[in-house]
C-alpha positions in Angstrom: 78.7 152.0 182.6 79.7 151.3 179.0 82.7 149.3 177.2 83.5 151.8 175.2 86.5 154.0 176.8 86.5 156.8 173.8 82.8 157.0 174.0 81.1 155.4 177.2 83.3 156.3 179.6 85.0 159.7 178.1 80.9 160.8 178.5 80.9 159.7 182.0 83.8 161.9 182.7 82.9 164.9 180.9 79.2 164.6 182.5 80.9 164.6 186.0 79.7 161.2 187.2 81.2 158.1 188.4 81.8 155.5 185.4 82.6 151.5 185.4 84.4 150.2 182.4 83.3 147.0 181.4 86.0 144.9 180.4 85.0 141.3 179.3 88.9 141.0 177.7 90.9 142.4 180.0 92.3 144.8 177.6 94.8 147.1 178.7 93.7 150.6 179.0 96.3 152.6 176.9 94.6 155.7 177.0 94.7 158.3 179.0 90.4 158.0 180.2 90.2 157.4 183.4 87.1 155.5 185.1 86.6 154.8 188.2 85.8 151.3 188.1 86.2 148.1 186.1 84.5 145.5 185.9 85.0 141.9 183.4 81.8 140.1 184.4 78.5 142.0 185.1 77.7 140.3 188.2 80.5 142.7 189.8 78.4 145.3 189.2 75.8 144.8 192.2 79.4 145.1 194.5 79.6 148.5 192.6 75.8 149.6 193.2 75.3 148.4 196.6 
C-alpha cells in the first residue's frame, strides 16, 4: 500500500504482490501502473484486508 504510483505501487507490481493505491485526491491515474486496488480514506482498507 503506498500513494505513490511511480514508486509504491510500480514496487508492488514488480515484487509480484497485490497493491492498494491510496488516493486521498482522487487523482486520475494517467499512467500506465496498474494496482489492484484503491482506496481515498484508510478506513477502506480493513474491507481490503479482511
Amino acid at each position: 500500500m503506498g500513494d505513490s504510483l511511480s514508486s509504491d505501487i510500480k514496487g508492488g507490481n514488480n515484487a509480484g504482490i497485490a497493491t492498494c493505491w491510496f488516493n486521498p485526491k482522487g487523482l486520475k491515474n494517467e499512467t500506465d501502473i496498474k494496482c489492484s486496488y484503491e482506496i481515498q480514506d484508510l478506513s477502506q482498507l480493513l474491507d481490503i484486508v479482511k
